[in-house]
Structure formats: structure tokens, C-alpha cells
LUMMIKE-250813 format. One line per 3 residues: for each residue x, y, z of C-alpha. Coordinates in pm, whole numbers, padded with zeros to 5 digits. Layout:
<sites>
X Y Z | ... $
</sites>
This chain:
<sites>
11179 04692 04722 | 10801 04690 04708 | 10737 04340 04832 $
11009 04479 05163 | 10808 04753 05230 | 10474 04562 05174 $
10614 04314 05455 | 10728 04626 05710 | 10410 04781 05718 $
10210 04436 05691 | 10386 04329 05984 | 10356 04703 06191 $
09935 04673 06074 | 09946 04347 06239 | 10161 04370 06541 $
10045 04741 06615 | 09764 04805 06470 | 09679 05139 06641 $
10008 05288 06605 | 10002 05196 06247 | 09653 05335 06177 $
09786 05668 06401 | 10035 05639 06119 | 09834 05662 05842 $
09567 05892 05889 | 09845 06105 06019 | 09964 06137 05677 $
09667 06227 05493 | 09491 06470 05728 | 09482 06709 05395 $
09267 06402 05203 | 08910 06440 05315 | 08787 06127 05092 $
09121 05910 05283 | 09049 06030 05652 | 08759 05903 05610 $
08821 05620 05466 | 09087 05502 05723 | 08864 05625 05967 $
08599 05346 05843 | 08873 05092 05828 | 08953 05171 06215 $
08586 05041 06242 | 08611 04755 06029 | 08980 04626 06121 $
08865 04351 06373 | 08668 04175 06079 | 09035 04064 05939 $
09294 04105 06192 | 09272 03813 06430 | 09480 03995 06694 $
09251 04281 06686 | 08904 04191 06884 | 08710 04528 06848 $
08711 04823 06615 | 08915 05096 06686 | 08764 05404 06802 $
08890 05712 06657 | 08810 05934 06970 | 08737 06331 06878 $
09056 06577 06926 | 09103 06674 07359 | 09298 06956 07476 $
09388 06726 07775 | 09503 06433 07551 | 09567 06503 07182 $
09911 06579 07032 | 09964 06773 06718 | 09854 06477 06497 $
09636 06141 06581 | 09796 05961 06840 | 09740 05630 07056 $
09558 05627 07398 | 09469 05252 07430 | 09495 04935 07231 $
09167 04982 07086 | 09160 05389 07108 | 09301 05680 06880 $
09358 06067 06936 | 09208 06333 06685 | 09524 06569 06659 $
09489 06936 06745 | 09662 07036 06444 | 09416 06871 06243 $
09163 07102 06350 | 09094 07344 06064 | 09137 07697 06153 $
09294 07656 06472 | 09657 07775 06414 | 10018 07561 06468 $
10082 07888 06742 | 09723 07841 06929 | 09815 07454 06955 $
10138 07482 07039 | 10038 07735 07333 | 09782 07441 07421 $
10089 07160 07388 | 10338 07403 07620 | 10081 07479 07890 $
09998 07105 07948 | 10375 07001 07947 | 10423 07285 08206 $
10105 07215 08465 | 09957 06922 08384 | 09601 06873 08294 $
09342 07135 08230 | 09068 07093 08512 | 08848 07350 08366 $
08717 07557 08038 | 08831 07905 08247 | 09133 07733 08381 $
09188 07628 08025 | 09173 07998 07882 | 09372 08147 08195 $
09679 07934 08081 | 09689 07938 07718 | 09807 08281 07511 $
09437 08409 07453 | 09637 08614 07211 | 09713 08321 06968 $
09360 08129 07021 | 09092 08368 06856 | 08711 08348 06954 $
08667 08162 06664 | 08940 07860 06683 | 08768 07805 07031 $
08455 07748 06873 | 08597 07522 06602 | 08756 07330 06883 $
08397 07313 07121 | 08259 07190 06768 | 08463 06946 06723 $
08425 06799 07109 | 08824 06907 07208 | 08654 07061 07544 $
08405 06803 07602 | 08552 06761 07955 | 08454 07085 08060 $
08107 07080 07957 | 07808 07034 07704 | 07906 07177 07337 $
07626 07418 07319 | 07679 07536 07690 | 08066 07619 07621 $
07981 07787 07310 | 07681 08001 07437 | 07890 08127 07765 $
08240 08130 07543 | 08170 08583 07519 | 08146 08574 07891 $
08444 08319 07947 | 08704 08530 07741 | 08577 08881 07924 $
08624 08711 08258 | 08965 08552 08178 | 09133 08915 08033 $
08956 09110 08312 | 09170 08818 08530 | 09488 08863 08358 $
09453 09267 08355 | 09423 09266 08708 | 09705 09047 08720 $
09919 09277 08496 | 09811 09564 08690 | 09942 09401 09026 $
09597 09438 09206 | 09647 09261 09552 | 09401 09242 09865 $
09426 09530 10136 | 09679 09331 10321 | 09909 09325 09988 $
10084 08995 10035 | 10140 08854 09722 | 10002 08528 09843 $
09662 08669 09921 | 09532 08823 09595 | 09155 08806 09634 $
09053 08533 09378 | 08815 08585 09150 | 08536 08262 09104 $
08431 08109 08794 | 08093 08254 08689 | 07828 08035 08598 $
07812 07925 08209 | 07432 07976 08059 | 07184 07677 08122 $
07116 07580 07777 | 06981 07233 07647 | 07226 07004 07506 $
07289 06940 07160 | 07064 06664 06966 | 07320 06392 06849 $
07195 06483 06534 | 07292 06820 06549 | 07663 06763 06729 $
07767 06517 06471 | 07618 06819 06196 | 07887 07093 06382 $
08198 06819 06393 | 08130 06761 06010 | 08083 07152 05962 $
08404 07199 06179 | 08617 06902 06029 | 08507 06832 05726 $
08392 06461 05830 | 08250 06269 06115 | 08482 06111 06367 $
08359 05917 06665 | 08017 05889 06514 | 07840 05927 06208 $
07498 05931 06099 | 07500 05574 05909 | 07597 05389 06264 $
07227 05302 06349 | 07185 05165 06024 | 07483 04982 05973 $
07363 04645 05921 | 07124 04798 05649 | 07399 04955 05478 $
07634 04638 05520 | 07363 04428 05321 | 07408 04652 04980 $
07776 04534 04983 | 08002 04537 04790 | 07899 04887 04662 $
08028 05169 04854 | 08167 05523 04736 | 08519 05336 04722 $
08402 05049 04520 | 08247 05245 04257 | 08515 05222 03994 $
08398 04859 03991 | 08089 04940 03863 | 08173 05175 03596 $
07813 05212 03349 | 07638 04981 03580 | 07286 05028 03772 $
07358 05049 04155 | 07253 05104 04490 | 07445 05246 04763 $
07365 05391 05124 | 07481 05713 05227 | 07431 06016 05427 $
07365 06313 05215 | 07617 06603 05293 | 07592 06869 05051 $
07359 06986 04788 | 07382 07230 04496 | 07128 07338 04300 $
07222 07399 03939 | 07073 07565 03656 | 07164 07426 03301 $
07306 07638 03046 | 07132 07494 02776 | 06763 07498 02883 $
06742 07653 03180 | 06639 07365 03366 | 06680 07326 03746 $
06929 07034 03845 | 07151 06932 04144 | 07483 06788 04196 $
07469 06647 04575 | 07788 06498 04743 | 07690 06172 04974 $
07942 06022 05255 | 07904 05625 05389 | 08169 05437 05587 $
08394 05415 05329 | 08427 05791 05166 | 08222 06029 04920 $
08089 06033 04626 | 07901 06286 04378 | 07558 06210 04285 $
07398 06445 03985 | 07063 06466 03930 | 06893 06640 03620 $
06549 06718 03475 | 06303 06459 03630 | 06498 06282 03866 $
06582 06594 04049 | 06248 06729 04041 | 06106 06391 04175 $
06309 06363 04411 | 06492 06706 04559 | 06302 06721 04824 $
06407 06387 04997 | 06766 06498 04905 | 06803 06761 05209 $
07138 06803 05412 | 07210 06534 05662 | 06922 06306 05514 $
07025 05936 05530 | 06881 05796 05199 | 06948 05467 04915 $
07058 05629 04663 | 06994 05445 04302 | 07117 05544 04016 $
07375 05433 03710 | 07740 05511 03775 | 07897 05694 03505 $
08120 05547 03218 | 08251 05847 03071 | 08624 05785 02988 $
08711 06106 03192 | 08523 06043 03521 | 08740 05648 03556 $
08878 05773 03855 | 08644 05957 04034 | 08312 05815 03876 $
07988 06020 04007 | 07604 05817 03978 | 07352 05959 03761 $
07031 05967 03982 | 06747 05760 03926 | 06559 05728 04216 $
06583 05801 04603 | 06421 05605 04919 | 06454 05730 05313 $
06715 05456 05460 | 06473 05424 05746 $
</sites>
């Protein structure tokens, strides 16, 4: 039975690769360490699939494309869902979903709010969705979020009208005076630094980009260690590339001491990096959020950390 359903989905991987990746990260969208780990093998599928000539792209979600979970746009191209947007809501997407299937497209971010039930997408599941680059088509990210207060006033002051049956003085129902868009605030664009910061914040993980792409043939030379392999290298010295997402500072129980336990992310998922005493104090201040370091260290042995080893620190270097 194994060997059967090895062959089914061996043969869907290779004969439809981006419905079968759809597939997969479809079914783990509560796995934060497996999305992104699918999401690097979207990246890396070309390397041994003959019939595949370029990575796939894992495009961020779109209120004009996405479904409820990752779907297929092109041979090469995949979907973000909707639903997979944390704090969004199945009744906001679904009011998203129904107003596309009824009118078509979405041509604009007022247009957008006029048609959808404002009642089931709060303030704050629009911003998760600007964050996360499902309005891109109507604008910058930081320019839909800054005018996002004026865009909700002017699309219930539109639908109270509407309720309220204002028409013009000639009161055919065909000539209700319309009301124009006003303009969104001129504000600079985000750095790509800081938009693939607010998808992470938003999602939990990069998507279309990620910090470690301009380095990639760096980190590709300090194969085969990744945050996947390093159950391979269980009480062994290592060194692995990563982006550094998170950082806790700690204070021991025993002596007091200062320590941290940082999580890092590379192409291939994350991993927990503790660092005590010395190393931490040598070092903390080149561990900052979003810094894209070399991490070396010794990966743990301890019988109870097999599965999910973490790397005690030893030293830290800039990737640049």
C-alpha cells in the first residue's frame, strides 16, 4: 500500500508539479517549519525534475486571484490562499470569494471595500492582508495602509447614503450624484527590507522573497547543513546560514547570567540557536532581528532534543 501511494503522488509531483505542490502546502498551512519548507522546495524543484525548467514561484495571497487555499495560476506560478492569512476570518474571505464570483475583478482598493461586507473584514484583517501584499494591485503597501482610516470613512459614508436613498435633485434612480475616490496619502514606499519584515510579521514566514535570496549562492556553498539537515549532525561542530528571526533574552536561574535563545530561518525551515555566558555576550549584538548572519556553533546531542536538535552558539559572522 505504501509503495502504491509512493507511485500516485510520484507520478502527480512529476506530471503536475504545481498542482501537486498546491497540494501539499495546502495541507500544512498550520506547520510553520513545513510551509516553509515546501515553499523552499518550490524554489529548488527544477534542480531534479527534468520536466520542470524554473522554480516555482509561490506568488503572495491576491484578492483578485487567490482561493481559500494555495492554488495554481501558471505552470511555473502558485496562489497564497486567503484563508491562510492569519487573522483574517473564513466570513471576511468568503465575502471576498462571493463578491468576485458575482462582478468580476476588483479594479480598485475603494471599489474593493464598497463590495465586500465591511462588517465581516475589520480594520485590522485589512491590514494583515496589505501586509501580506493581497492588495498590491491597488497600490504601494505603506500607501494603502496609511490612507486605510480614510478609505473605510469614505466607503460607510457611501453606503449610508446609499441606505438612506439620497438621490440628485432630479431623483432618478439612475442619476445619484457619485461620489469620487479621494486621494490616498503620498507616502514613500516600503524598503524591500522592511515589506518582506511585515509579510513575515503578518504570516509567520516569507513567501515570494526572503532575505537569504541575494546570498543564495553563499548559503548553497555550506551545503549539506541546513535547519532540516540538522538531525544529521547530531553533537557535531557546524555552520549554517540563516536569517535571524527572533531573539529572547534570558536570564538563568542559577546565576543570574544574561543568555539568549534566538530562532534562525534559511531556505529550508528554522531552527533554535541558544547562546549562554560568553558566546552571547560576544556576540548579541550581531544577533539583531532580521540580521543575515553564519551561524557556528555545535548541534546538540542530548537524547531529548533528536528530533528537533537546537546549536549551541559558538561564534557569529555578518553573511555579507
Amino acid at each position: 500500500a505504501y509503495s502504491l501511494l509512493s507511485y500516485h503522488t510520484a507520478w502527480l509531483k512529476a506530471h503536475y508539479p504545481a498542482e501537486f505542490m498546491a497540494a501539499l502546502l495546502s495541507s500544512v498551512l498550520d506547520k510553520t517549519d513545513d510551509v516553509v519548507k515546501y515553499i523552499g522546495e518550490c524554489r529548488e524543484l527544477h534542480r531534479h525534475l527534468p520536466v520542470v525548467e524554473e522554480p516555482l514561484e509561490v506568488l503572495p495571497p491576491d484578492v483578485n486571484e487567490s482561493g481559500w487555499k494555495f492554488t495554481v495560476v501558471s505552470e511555473k506560478q502558485l496562489r497564497f490562499g486567503l484563508g491562510s492569512v492569519p487573522g483574517v476570518g473564513a466570513g471576511a474571505v468568503q465575502s471576498i470569494l462571493l463578491a468576485r464570483e458575482e462582478k468580476g475583478a476588483f479594479t480598485s482598493f475603494f471599489e474593493f471595500l464598497e463590495r465586500i461586507d465591511l462588517r465581516l473584514l475589520y480594520k485590522r484583517a485589512a491590514e494583515a492582508l496589505i501586509a501580506a501584499g493581497a492588495l498590491d494591485a491597488f497600490g504601494h503597501r505603506a500607501q494603502l495602509l496609511a490612507g486605510l482610516d480614510v478609505a473605510y470613512s469614505e466607503v460607510q459614508a457611501r453606503q449610508a447614503e446609499e441606505a438612506a436613498g439620497q438621490a440628485s435633485l432630479f431623483g432618478g434612480a439612475e442619476s445619484n450624484i457619485s461620489r469620487s475616490d479621494p486621494e490616498l496619502p503620498a507616502v514613500p514606499a516600503w524598503s524591500d527590507g522592511d515589506r518582506l519584515t511585515r509579510v513575515k510579521e503578518s504570516l509567520g514566514f516569507y513567501i515570494s522573497g526572503h532575505p537569504l535570496d541575494r546570498y543564495r549562492s553563499v548559503v548553497e556553498a555550506f551545503a549539506p547543513v541546513t535547519t532540516a539537515s540538522l538531525k544529521d549532525f547530531l553533537g557535531q561542530p557546524i555552520e549554517l546560514a540563516c536569517v535571524v528571526t527572533q531573539v529572547n533574552r534570558q536570564i538563568s536561574r542559577r546565576d543570574s547570567t544574561e543568555w539568549g535563545k534566538i530562532v534562525v530561518e534559511d531556505f529550508s525551515g528554522t531552527a533554535t540557536v541558544l547562546a549562554f555566558k560568553d558566546s552571547w555576550q560576544e556576540n548579541k549584538e550581531l544577533l539583531a532581528q532580521d540580521s543575515v548572519v553564519l551561524i557556528r556553533g555545535k548541534v546538540s546531542s542530548r537524547e531529548r532534543d533528536e528530533d528537533d536538535p537546537p546549536i549551541f552558539l559558538d561564534g557569529v559572522e555578518l553573511l555579507e
